[in-house]
Structures are given as C-alpha cells and as structure tokens.
C-alpha positions in Angstrom: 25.1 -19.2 -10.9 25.2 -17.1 -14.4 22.7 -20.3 -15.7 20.6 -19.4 -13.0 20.6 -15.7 -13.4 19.5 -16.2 -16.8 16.2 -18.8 -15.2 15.3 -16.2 -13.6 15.3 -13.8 -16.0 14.0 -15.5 -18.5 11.0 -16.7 -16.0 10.2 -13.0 -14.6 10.1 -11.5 -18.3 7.9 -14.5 -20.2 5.3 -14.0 -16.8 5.4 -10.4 -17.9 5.3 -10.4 -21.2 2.1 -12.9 -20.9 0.2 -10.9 -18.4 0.6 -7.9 -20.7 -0.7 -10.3 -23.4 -3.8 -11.6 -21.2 -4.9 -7.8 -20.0 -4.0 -5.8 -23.1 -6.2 -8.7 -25.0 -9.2 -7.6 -22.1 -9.2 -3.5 -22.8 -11.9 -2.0 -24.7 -11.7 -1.8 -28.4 -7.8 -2.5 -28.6 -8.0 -5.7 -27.3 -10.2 -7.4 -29.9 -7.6 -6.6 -32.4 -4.8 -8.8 -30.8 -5.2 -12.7 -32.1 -4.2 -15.6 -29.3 -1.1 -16.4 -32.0 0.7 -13.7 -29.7 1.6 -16.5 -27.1 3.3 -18.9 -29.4 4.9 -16.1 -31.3 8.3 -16.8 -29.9 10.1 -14.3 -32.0 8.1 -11.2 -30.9 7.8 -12.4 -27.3 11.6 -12.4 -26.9 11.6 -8.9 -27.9 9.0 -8.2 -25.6 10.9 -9.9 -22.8 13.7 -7.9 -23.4 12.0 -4.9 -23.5 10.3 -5.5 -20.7 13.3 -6.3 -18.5 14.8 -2.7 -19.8 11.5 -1.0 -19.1 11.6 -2.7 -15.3 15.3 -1.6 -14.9 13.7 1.8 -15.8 10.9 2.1 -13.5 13.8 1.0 -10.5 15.6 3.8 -11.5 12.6 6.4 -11.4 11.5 4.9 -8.6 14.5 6.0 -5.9 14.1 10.0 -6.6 10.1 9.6 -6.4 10.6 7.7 -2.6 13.4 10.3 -1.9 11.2 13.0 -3.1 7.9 11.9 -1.3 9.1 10.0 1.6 12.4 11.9 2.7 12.9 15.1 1.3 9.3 16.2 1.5 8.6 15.3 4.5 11.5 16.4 6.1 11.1 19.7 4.7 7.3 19.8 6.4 9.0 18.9 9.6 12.1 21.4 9.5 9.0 24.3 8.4 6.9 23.1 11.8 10.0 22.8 14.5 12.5 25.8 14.9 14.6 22.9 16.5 15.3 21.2 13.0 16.2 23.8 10.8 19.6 24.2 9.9 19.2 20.1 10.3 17.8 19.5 7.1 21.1 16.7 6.3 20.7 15.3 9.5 16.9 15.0 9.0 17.5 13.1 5.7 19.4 10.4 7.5 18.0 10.1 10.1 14.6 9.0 8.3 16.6 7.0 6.0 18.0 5.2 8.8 14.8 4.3 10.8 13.1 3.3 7.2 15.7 1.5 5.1 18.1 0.6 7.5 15.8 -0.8 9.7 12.2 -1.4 8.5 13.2 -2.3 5.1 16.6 -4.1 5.5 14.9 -6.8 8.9 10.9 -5.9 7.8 11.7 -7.8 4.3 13.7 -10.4 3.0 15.2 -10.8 -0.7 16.4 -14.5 0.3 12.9 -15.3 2.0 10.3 -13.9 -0.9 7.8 -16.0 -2.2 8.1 -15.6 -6.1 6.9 -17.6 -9.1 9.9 -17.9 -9.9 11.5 -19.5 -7.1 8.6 -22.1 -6.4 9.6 -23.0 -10.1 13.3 -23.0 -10.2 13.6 -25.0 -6.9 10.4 -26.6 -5.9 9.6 -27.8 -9.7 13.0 -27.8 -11.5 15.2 -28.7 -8.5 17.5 -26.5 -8.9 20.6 -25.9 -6.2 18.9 -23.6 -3.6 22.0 -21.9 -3.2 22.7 -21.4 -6.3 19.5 -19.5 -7.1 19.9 -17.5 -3.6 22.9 -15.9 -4.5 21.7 -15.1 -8.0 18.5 -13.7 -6.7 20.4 -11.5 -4.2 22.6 -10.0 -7.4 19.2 -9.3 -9.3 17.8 -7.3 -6.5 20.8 -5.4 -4.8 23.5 -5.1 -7.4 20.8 -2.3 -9.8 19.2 -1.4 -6.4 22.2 -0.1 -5.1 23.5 1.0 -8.9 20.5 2.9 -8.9 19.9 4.6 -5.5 24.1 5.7 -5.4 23.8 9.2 -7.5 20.4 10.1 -6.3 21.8 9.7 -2.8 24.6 11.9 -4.1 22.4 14.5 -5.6 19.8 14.8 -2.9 22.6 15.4 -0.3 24.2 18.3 -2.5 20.6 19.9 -2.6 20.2 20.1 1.0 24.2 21.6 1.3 25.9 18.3 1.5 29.1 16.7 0.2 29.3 13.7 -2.1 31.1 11.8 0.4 28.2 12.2 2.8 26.2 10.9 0.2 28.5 8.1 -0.6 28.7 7.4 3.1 24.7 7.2 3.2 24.7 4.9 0.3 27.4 2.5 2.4 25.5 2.3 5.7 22.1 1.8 3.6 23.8 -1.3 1.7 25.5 -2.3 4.7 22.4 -3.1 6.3 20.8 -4.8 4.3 23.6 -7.2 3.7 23.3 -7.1 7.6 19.6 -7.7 7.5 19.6 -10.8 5.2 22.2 -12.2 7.2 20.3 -11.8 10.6 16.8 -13.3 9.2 18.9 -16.4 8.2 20.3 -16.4 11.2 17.3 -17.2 13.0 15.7 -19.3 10.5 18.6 -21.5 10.6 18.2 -21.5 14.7 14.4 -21.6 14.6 13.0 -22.8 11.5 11.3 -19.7 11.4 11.0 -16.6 9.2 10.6 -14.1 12.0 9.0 -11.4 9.5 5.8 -14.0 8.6 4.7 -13.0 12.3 2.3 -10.3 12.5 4.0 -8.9 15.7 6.6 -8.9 14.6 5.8 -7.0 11.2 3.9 -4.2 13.4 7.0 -3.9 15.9 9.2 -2.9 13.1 6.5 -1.3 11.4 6.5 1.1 14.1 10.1 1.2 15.5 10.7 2.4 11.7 8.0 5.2 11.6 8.0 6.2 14.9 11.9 7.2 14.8 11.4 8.1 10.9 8.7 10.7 11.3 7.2 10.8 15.1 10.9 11.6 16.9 11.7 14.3 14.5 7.7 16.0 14.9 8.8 15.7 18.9 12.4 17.8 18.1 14.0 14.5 18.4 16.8 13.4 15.3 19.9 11.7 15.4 22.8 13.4 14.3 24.3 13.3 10.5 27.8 14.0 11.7 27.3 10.2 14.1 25.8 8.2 11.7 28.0 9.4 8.8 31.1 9.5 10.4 34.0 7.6 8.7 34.6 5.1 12.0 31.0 4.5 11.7 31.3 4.4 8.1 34.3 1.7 8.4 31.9 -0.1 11.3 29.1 -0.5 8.6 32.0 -1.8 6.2 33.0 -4.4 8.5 29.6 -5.5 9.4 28.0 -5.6 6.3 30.9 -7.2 4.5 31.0 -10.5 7.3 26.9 -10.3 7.1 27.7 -10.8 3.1 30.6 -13.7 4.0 27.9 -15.4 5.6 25.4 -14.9 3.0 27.8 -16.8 0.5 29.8 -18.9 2.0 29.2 -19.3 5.7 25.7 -20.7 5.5 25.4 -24.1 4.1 22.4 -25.4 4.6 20.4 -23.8 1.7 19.4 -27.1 0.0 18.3 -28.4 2.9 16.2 -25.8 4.9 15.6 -23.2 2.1 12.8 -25.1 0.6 11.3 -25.5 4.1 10.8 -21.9 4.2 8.7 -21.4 0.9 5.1 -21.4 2.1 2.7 -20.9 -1.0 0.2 -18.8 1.9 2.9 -16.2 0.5 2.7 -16.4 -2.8 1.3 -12.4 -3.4 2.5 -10.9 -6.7 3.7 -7.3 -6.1 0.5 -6.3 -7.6 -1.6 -7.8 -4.9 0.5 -6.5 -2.1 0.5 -3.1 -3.6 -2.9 -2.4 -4.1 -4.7 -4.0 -1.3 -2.0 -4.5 1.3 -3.3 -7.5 2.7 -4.6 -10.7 2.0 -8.0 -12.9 2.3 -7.2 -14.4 5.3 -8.5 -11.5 7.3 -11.5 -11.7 5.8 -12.2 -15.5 5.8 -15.3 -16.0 7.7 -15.6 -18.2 11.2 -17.9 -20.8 12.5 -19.2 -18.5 15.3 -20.3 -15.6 12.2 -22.7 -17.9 10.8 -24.9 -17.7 14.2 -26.5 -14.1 13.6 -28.1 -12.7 16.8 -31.9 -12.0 17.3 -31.5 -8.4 16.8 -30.0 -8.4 13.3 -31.2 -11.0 11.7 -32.8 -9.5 8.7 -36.7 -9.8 8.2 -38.1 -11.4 5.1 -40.9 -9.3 4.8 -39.1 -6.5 4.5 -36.5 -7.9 2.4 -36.7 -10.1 -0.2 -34.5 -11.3 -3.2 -31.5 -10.0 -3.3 -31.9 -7.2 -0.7 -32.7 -10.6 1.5 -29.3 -11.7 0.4 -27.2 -9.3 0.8 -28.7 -8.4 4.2 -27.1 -12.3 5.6 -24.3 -11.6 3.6 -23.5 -8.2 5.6 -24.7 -9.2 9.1 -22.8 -12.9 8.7 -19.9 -9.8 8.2 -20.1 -8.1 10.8 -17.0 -8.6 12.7 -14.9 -8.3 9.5 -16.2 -4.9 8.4 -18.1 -3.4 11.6 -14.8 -3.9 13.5 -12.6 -1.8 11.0 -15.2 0.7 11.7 -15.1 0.8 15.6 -11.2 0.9 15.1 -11.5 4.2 12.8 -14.2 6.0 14.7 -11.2 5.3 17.6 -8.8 6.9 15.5 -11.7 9.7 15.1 -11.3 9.9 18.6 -7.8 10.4 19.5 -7.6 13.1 16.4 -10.2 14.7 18.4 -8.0 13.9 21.7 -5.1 15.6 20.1 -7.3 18.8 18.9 -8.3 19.6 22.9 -4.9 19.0 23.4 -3.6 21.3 21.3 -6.7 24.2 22.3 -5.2 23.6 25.9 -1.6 24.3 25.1 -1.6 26.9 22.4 -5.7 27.9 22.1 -4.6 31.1 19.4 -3.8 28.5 17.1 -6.4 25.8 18.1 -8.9 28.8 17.2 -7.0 29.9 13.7 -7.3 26.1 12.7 -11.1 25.7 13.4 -11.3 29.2 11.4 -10.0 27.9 8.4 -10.6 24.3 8.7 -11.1 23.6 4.4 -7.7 25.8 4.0 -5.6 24.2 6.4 -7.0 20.6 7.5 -8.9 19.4 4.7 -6.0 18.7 2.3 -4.4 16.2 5.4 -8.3 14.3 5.4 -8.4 14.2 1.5 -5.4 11.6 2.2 -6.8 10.5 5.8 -10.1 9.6 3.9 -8.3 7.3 1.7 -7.2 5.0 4.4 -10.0 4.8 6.4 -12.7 4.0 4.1 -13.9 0.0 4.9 -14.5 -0.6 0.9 -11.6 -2.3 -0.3 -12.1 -5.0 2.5 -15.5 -5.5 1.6 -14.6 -5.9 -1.6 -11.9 -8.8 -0.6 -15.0 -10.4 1.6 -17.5 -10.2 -0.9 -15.3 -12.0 -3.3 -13.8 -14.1 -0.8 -16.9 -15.4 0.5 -19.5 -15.1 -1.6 -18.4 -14.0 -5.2 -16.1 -16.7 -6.0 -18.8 -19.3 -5.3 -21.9 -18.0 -7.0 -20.0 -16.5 -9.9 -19.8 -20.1 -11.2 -23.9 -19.9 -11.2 -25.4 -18.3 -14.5 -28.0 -16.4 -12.8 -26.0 -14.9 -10.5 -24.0 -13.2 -13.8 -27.2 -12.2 -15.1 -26.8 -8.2 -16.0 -29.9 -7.5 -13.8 -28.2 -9.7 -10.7 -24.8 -8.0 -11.0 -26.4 -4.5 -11.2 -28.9 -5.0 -8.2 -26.3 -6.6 -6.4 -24.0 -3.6 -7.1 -27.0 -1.0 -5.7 -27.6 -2.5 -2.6 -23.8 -3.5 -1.6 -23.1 0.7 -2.6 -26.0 1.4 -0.1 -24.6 -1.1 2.6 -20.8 -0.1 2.5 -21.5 3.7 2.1 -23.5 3.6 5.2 -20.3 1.9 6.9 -18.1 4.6 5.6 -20.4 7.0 5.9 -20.5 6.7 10.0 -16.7 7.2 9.8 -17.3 10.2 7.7 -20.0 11.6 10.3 -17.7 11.0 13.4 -15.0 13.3 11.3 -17.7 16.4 11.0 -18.9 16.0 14.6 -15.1 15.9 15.9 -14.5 19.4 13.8 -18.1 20.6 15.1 -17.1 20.3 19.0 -13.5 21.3 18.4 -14.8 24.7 16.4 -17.3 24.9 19.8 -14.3 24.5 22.2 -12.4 26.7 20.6 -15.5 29.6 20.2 -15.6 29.5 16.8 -18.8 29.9 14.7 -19.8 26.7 13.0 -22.9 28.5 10.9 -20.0 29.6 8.4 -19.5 28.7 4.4 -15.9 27.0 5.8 -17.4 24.5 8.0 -20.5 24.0 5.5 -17.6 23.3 2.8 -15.6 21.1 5.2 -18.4 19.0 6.3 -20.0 18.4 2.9 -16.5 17.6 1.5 -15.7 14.6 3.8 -19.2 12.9 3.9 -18.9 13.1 -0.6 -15.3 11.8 0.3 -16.4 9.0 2.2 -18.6 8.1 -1.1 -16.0 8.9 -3.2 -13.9 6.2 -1.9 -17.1 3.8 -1.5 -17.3 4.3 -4.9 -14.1 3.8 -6.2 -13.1 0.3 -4.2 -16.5 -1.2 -5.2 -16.6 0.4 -9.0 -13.2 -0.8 -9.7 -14.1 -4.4 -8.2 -16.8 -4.7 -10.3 -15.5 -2.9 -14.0 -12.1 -5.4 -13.3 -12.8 -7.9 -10.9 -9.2 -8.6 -10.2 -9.3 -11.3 -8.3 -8.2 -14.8 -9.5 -10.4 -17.9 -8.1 -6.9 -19.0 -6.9 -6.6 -15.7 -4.8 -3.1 -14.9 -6.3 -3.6 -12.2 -9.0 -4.8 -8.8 -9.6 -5.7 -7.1 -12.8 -3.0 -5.0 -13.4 -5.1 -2.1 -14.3 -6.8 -1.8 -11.3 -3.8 -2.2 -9.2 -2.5 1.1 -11.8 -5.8 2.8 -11.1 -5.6 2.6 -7.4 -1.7 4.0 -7.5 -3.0 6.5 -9.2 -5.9 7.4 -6.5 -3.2 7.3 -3.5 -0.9 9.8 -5.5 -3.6 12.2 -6.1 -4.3 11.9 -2.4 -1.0 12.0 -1.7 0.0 15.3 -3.8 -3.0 16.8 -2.2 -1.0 17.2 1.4 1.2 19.3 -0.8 -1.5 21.9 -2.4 -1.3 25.1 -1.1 -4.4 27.0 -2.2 -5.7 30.2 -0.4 -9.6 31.2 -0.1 -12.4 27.7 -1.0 -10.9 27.0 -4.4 -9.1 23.5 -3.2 -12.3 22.6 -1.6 -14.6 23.7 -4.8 -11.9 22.0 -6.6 -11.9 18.5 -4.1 -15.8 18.8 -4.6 -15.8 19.2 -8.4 -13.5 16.0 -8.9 -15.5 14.0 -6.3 -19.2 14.1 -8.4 -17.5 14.0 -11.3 -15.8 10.8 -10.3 -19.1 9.2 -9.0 -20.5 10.0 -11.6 -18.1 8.2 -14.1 -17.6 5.2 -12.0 -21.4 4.8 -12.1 -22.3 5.1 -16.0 -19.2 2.6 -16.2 -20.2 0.2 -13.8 -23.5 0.1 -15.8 -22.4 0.0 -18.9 -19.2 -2.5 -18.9 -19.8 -4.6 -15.4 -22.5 -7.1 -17.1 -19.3 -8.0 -19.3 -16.6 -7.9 -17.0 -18.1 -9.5 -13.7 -16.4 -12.7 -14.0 -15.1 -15.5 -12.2 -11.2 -16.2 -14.0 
C-alpha cells in the first residue's frame, strides 16, 4: 500500500505542478518570461511537487477554522442573536449543525472510495494496479490529515463557546465515526446494487436538504438537538463501535474491490475540484434537445431586423430558451415566496414588518448582496454558450476575429442582462408592495438606494460570469478543466458576498459603498474584456 501512497502522490503533485506551469506561462507580462524547458526540468519540478504537497497540507489546515468560522460558529451565533430559545445553547448549536452537515450530508452525500480522480483512472484503469490496494491508500490520504487537522480546531472552538476539551474530543470521534460509517454504507449498496446511490440527483437533493434543513432551518424554528445527547460518552462509545466495524469492513470485510471497483468509475465524473467549485454543475444541464431546435412562430427572430451576428445570437438564445428562461421562472418563484414570507411576517408581528420596509438598504440589502449572487442566470449561459456554440465555431478563424468576439460579447451582455435583469425587477416590485402593505412611504432616498442597488447588482453579476468567460475562457474542449484563475476569481466574489451578510453599517454608507464597487467593477471588467479578450478567446 506504501508503493501506492507514493503513486498517488507523486500523480496529484506533477498534475499540480504542470497546471501551475501551463497558467503561470498564460498571465500577463510574467508569463512570457517562463521558457517550455520548465516541464522537462525534472530537478526543479520535484521541488515544486514537494512544495506543493506542503502548500496543499496547508490550505487543509486553514481551511477547517474558515468552515468552522463561516459555516458553524457564525451562523450559530446569528441564530442564538434572533431566538431567545437558543441562547445559553450556543455548544449545543455547534453540534447540532455539525451533525446535520458533516455527519450526515458530508459523510453519505460524498464518497472518498467512489471519487472520480485522475489519479485513480490512471493507477487502476491504465496501470492496473490492485483496486484495493489503492482504496485503502486513498482513504489514509484523505482522512488520516483531515482528521489531524480538524482535532484542535474542534477543541478550540468548543473552549470559545464555554466548552471542555473532552466535548471537543467527543465531537471530533462522532464526526470521524461517521464517516468511516458513511463509506462503509455507500459500499454497502454498491456491492448490493451496482450502484453509487449519491450519482442520483434525488438522492443528492434528499440529503442536500435533510442536512440544511436540520443544520440551519430547525434551529431558526427553536428546534436543536441537545449537546449533552449527542456528546454523551455511551453515545460516544456507540460512535466507537460503529465506526470502528464500518472501518473493519472498509479493509478487510469487503473483497470485491478488484472486481466491482473499476465498474464504478464513470469518466461522466471526471470534474477536477476546480470545476465543481466554481460552477457547481456540469454541461449536461445545458446540453440542448431535439425538440429546442423547433422555435415557435412567436420567437423566431426576424431577419430584417436582425442581421449578422445580432441574427445569430438571436437563434442562439431562443434555441435556449428552456435552459436559461426556466432558471428564471424558477427565481422569479423564489421572488415570490420571499414575498410570501414578508406578508407573513406583516401578519404576525406588523411593528417589525414596518421597521424592516423603513430601513430596507440597512437591514435587507446586505442578505440580497449574497442572494443576488446565486440567482443571477450568467454563469449557465456561459456553460451553454460554450457548450453549444463556442466550442464548435471557435475552431473557425472568423469567428476569433477581434471584431466577432467583441460584437458577440455586446449583444450576449445585452441578452443575459435582460434575463437577470427581470429577476432583479421582480426583487424591487416585491419590496415596493411589501413597503405598501406595511404603509410605508416608498418616495424615500432608502427605497431609491435599495432599488437602484439590486437592478446594478443584477449587472454586476451579468458582468462578472460573462467577463471572466471571456478574459479566461476556462473551459477545455474536453469539458474537464477550468482555468485556475477564474475559478480563484469567482471564490473571491462569493466571499465578498459572503462577508457582506456580516457588515453592520448604520445610515446609506454600505449601500454608497455596494454602489461604488459595483461601477467600478463594470467598469473594469469592460476595458478588460476589450483590451485582452481578442487574445484570450480561445478554444484549448
């Protein structure tokens, strides 16, 4: 197994070290400087590699206080601050979201021995390697710094909200424990079925929302199991027991790795962690059908009106419409039960309905800075354009033309803004009848403010998805790989949007502040579409 571990990483580091290569080579001025030796220079890649697998080790360990920080402590703290029922619960809180998301979404949403990785597809498929052999070692990789890491931050996050250490060391058992009892279960089945359960998009959503519903939603409803249950030491010895005959299994009670492992690797699934991070999804949902080429009567676009290009990209986006104007209807639904929510809320507690719609920039727009994020339509018109259209006419050398990529760009911004721009629309006319319900003026600075925020949002985001796409164009003809700086570019973006739930700024200054960023932002994105996308519009 040792030979194995060292295959693996020795396989994960040289792919790293050569994507850094490949993309460090693409930057602006740097790159030019860095000769194509670099890849045979053995030497200096080793010490890359190694490097690189510190640096990795690194970014685990950093990572566990930022998702305790963000996705635990600060959210429990938001929900202790809103129900009088939690606080003095804070520990219990902690757990209990811990439980519902790693416990349960994480340890049976995901699968260490079922992943899809380079690596794997070479060490078994290519260099037939004992399947077994390379499970186990795969399992060590993952877990053994996972858990390494996630043990004293456990510890230390406990102790800040009045804990013990051994409730922290008891956390850190029941979270291992189920994972071990996770792997187990999903081999389990696939040994019984031939299935990987978690490939099946109903499945994915069930636990999806078994894990945030009792994460987040119970505790907003007063709902949160106890601490002093789930962290008792019988419990404690319960996740021992389990989780130690889960692991039994794992390593020597299955035997039928060599034979039905390689079943199980479907290439469908080979997404680097880049391409599952930054767009979430993949092309198949935007893979067009026999019955969108038929275009009815009533949108086919008219020649005389448009021609060229605009001509173009007006069959492109009606041939589209079930891929993009869908995701629409389903936002302007979310639109509506947000509204739904608002006269439910003016019907139970109307003082506060009516101190909300009086200082709707103060107290709501921060939570639509990050709701804007998610419901813009651009990245997936991105994905379609490539998909669909991009990939194929990219290999034509008018179509790369600097005055074809450009118009191209104009008239796509003009289509997809109008998309996101409905969403946007639906958002100010929901906070227009709310602040009539509720008898608040809406011929105030606030709701101007509010209202011109979210419609330059909706840009904003229009902007970004469909700038980036066209300054990087990340995707690979093969459909497997991202540039690595867009995927760091659009972390980035959800942080900021992220961190903005967390501002608390009295008086307009966030908004000013939201607004000032916005134009600036457009207006960057612009001059560097202009000026670098006739370079960098390419097919790789």
């Amino acid at each position: 197994m040792s030979n194995v571990l060292k295959q693996i990483i020795s396989l994960k580091t040289t792919l790293w070290v050569n994507s850094f290569i490949y993309y460090f080579k693409r930057l602006w001025l740097i790159g030019k400087w860095m000769p194509d030796s670099l890849y045979s220079n053995y030497s200096l890649k080793h010490k890359l590699s190694l490097a690189a697998f510190v640096i990795r080790q690194l970014i685990e360990l950093a990572g566990k206080p930022l998702y305790l920080l963000f996705f635990v402590l600060v959210p429990g703290l938001l929900l202790t601050e809103s129900r009088q029922s939690l606080q003095g619960h804070s520990i219990s809180l902690m757990v209990n979201i811990l439980f519902f998301l790693n416990c349960l979404l994480g340890s049976f949403g995901d699968s260490q021995i079922f992943a899809v990785t380079r690596d794997k597809i070479t060490i078994i498929k290519y260099m037939h390697q004992d399947a077994r052999s390379y499970t186990l070692a795969a399992l060590a990789l993952k877990y053994i710094p996972f858990f390494l890491c996630y043990l004293p931050f456990l510890i230390l996050f406990i102790k800040l909200l009045g804990g013990t250490a051994e409730q922290g060391f008891f956390l850190w058992i029941m979270l291992a424990a189920f994972r071990m009892m996770g792997e187990a279960f999903q081999l389990y089945i696939f040994d019984r079925t031939g299935k990987v359960y978690n490939r099946n998009m109903a499945c994915s959503w069930t636990i999806i929302g078994v894990g945030l519903i009792g994460g987040y939603l119970l505790p907003f409803l007063g709902i949160c199991l106890p601490a002093s249950v789930l962290l008792h030491p019988i419990m404690t010895l319960l996740y021992l027991i389990l989780g130690g005959v889960s692991l039994s299994y794992i390593i020597t009670g299955y035997r039928e790795y060599e034979k039905k492992l390689p079943r199980s690797i479907d290439l469908n699934f080979l997404l680097s962690s880049i391409l599952k991070t930054s767009s979430g999804s993949s092309f198949k949902e935007v893979e067009i059908q026999e019955k969108d080429v038929e275009i009815p009567r009533s949108l086919k676009p008219h020649s005389s009106s448009n021609q060229g290009y605009a001509y173009f990209n007006s069959l492109f986006f009606a041939r589209h419409r079930r891929q993009l104007l869908r995701p629409v209807y389903y936002r302007l639904l979310i639109v509506g039960a947000l509204f739904a929510a608002s006269i439910v809320l003016l019907a139970v507690n109307r003082q506060a309905a009516q101190n909300l719609s009086a200082n709707m920039t103060t107290l709501l727009l921060p939570f639509f800075v990050y709701v804007m994020y998610f419901l813009t339509v651009a990245d997936k018109a991105c994905r379609a354009m490539f998909y669909n259209c991009d990939k194929d006419m990219l290999h034509y050398s008018f179509y790369r033309r600097p005055d074809t990529i450009l118009n191209n760009f104009r008239i796509r911004l003009l289509y997809i803004s109008l998309y996101d721009g409905v969403i946007a629309a639906a958002l100010c006319l929901a906070a227009i009848l709310f602040c009539l319900l509720s008898g608040t003026s809406i011929f105030t600075p606030d709701m101007l403010l509010f209202c011109l925020t979210i419609l330059l949002l909706s840009v904003l985001f229009t902007a970004h998805h469909l700038c980036l796409y066209y300054i990087f164009q990340p995707y690979s003809e093969s459909l497997k790989i991202k540039n690595p700086f867009f995927s760091i570019i659009n972390v980035i973006m959800y942080v900021l949007c992220f961190l903005c739930l967390e501002i608390r700024v009295k008086g307009s200054f966030f908004t000013l502040g939201v607004l000032v960023f916005t134009v600036l932002y457009i207006m960057t994105a612009l001059i560097l579409v202009y000026r670098k996308a006739p370079e960098t519009f390419r097919l790789k």
